[in-house]
OpenMM code with the backbone's topology and positions (N, CA, C; nanometers):
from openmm import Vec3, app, unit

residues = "UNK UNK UNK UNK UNK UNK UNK UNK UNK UNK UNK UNK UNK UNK UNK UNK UNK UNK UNK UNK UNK UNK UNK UNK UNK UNK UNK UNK UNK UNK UNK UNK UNK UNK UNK UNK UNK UNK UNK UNK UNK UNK UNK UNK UNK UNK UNK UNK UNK UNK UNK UNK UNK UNK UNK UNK UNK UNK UNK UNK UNK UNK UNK UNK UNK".split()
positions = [
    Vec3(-10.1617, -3.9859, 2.3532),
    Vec3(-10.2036, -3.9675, 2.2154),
    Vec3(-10.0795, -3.9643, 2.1257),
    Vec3(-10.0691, -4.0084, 1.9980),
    Vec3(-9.9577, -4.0330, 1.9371),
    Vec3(-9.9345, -3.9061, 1.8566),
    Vec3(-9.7942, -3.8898, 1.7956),
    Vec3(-9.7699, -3.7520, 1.7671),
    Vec3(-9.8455, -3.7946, 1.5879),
    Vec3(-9.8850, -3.6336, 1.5329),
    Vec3(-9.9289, -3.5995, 1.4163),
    Vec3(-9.8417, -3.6891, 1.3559),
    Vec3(-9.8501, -3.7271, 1.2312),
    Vec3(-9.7069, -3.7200, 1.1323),
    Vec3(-9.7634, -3.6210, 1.0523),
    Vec3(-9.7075, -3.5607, 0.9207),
    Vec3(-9.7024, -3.4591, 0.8082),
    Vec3(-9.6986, -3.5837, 0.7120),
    Vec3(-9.7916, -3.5550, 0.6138),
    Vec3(-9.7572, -3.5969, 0.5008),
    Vec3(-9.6821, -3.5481, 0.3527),
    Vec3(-9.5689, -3.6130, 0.3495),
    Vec3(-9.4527, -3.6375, 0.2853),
    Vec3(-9.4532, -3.5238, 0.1460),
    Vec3(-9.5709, -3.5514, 0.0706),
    Vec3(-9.6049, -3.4934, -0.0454),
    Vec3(-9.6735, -3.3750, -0.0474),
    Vec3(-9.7431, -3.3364, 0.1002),
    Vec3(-9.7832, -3.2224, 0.1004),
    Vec3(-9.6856, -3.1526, 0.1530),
    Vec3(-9.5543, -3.1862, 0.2070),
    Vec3(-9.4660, -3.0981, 0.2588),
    Vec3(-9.3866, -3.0033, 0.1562),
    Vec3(-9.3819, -3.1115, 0.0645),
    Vec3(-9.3246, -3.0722, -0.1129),
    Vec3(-9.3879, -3.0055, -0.1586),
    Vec3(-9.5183, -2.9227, -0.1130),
    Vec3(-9.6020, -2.8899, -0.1792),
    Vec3(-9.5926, -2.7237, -0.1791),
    Vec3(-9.6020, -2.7202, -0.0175),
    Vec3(-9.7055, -2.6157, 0.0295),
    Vec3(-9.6133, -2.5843, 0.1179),
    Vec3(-9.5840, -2.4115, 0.1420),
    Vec3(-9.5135, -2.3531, 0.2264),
    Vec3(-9.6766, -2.2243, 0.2780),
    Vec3(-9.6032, -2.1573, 0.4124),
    Vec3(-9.7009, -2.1300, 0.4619),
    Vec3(-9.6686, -1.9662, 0.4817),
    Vec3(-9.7014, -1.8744, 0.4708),
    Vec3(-9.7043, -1.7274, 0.4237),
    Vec3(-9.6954, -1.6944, 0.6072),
    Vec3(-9.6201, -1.5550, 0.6012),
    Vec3(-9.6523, -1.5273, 0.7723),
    Vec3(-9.7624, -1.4728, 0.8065),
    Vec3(-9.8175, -1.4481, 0.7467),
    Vec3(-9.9665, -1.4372, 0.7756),
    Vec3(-10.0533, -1.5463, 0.7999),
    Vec3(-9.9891, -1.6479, 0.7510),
    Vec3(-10.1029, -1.8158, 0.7241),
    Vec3(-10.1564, -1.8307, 0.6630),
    Vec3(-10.1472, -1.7971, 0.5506),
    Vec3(-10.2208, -1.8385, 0.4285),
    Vec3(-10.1320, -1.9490, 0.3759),
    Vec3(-10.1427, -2.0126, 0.2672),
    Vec3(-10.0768, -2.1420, 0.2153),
    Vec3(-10.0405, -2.1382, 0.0439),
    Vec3(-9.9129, -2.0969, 0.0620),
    Vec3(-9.8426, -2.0880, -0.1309),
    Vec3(-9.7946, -2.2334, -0.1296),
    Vec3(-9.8441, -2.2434, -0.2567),
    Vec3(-9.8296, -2.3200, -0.3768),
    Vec3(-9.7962, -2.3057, -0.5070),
    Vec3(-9.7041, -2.4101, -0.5516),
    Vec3(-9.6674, -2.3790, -0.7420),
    Vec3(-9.7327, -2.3507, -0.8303),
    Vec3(-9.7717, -2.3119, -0.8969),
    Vec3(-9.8001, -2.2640, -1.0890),
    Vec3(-9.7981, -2.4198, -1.1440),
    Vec3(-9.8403, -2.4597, -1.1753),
    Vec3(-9.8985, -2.5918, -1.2459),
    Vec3(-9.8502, -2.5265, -1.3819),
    Vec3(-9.8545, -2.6639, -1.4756),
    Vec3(-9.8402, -2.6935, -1.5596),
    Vec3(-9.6849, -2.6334, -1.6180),
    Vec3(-9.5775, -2.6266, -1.5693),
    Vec3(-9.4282, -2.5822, -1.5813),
    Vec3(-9.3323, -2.6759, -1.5960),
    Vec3(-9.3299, -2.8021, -1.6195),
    Vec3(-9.2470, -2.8939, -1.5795),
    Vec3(-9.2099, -2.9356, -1.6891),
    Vec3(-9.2584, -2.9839, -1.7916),
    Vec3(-9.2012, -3.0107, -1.9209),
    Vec3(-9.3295, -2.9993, -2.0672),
    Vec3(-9.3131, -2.9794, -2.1804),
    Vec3(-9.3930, -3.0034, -2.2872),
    Vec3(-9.3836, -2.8192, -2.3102),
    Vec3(-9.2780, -2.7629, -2.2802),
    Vec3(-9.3016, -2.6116, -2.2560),
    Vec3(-9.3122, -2.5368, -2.3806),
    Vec3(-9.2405, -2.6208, -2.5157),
    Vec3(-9.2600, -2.5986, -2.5867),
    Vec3(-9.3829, -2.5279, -2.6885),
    Vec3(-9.4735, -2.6498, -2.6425),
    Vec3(-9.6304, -2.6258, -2.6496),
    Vec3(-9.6985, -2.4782, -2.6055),
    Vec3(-9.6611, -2.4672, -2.4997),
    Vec3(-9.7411, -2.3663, -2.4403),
    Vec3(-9.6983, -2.2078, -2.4714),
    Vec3(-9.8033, -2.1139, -2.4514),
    Vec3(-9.7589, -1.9772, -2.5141),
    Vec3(-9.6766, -1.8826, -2.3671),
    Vec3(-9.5814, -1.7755, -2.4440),
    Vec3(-9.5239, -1.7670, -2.3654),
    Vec3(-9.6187, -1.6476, -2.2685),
    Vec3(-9.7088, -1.6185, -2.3018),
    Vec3(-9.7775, -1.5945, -2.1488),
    Vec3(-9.8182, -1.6808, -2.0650),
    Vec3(-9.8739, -1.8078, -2.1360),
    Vec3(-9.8579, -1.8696, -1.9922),
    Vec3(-9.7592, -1.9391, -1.9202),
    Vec3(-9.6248, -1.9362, -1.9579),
    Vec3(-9.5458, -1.9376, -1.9247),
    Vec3(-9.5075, -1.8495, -1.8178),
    Vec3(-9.5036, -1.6975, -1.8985),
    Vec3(-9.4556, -1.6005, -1.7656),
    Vec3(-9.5622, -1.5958, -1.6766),
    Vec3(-9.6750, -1.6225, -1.6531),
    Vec3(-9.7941, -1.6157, -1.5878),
    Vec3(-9.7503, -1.7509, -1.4711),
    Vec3(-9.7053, -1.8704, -1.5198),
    Vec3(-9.6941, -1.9780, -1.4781),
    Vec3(-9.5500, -1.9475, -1.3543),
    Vec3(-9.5166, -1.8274, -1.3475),
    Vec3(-9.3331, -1.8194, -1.2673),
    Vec3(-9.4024, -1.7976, -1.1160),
    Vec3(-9.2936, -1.8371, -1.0057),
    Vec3(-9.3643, -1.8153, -0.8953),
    Vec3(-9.4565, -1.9162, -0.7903),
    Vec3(-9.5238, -1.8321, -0.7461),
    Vec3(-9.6614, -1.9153, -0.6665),
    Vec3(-9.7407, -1.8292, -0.6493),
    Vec3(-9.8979, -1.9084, -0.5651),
    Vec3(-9.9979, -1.8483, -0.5761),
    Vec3(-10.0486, -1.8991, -0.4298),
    Vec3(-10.1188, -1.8117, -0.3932),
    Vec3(-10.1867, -1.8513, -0.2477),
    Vec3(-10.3010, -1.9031, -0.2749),
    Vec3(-10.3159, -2.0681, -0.2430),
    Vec3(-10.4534, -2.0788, -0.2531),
    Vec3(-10.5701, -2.0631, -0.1514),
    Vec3(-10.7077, -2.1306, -0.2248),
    Vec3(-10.8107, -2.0567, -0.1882),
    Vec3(-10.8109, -2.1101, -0.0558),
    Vec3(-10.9302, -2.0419, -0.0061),
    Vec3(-10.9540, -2.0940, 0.1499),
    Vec3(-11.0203, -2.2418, 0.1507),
    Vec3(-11.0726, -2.2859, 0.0586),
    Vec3(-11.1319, -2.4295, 0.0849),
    Vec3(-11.0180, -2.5533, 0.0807),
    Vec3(-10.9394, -2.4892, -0.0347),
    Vec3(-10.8044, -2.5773, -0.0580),
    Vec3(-10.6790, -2.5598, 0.0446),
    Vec3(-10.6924, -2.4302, 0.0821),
    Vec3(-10.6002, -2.3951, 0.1933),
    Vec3(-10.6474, -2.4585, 0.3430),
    Vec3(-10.7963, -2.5105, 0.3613),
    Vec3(-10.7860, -2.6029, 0.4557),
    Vec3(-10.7579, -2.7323, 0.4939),
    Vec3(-10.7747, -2.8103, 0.3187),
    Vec3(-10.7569, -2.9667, 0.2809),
    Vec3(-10.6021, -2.9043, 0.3079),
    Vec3(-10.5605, -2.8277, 0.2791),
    Vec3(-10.3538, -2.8497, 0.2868),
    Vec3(-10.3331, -2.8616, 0.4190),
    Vec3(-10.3622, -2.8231, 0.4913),
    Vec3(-10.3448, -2.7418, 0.6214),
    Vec3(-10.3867, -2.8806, 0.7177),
    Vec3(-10.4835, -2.9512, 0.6857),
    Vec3(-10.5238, -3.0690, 0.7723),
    Vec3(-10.3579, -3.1632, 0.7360),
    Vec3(-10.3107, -3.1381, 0.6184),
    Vec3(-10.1866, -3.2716, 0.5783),
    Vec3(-10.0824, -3.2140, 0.6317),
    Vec3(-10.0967, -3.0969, 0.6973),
    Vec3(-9.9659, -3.0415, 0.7729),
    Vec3(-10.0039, -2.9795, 0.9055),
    Vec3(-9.9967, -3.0824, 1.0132),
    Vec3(-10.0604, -3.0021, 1.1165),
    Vec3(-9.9060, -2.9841, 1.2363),
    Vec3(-9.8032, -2.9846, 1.1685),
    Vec3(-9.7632, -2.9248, 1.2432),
    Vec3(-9.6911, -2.7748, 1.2297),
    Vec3(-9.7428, -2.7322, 1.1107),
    Vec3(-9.7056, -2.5887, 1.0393),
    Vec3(-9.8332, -2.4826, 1.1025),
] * unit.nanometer
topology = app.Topology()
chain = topology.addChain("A")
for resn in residues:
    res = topology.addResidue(resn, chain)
    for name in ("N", "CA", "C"):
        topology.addAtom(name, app.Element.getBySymbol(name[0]), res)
């Protein structure tokens, strides 16, 4: 049977908690920051663990984590 590969863009994505859950970035931070208020800004710092439905679509693009 041939080995997994990982896909490339989900590796960039998604780091994996020692527990196993799956963090991910704060959206919308990258540029136009101007625009936006500064709570969601400070709201936007960091990461967030996502949910369990999304934390399984990640988890299938990284099977060797």
């Amino acid at each position: 049977m041939p080995k997994l590969k990982t896909k490339s863009a989900a590796k960039k994505r998604f780091r994996l908690t020692a527990t196993g859950k799956v963090r991910a970035n704060v959206a919308n931070k990258q540029h136009n920051l101007r625009k936006r208020s500064k709570k969601m800004k400070r709201q936007a710092r960091g990461t967030f663990v996502l949910s369990k439905a999304d934390a399984r679509i990640a988890k299938s693009c990284l099977p060797n984590l």
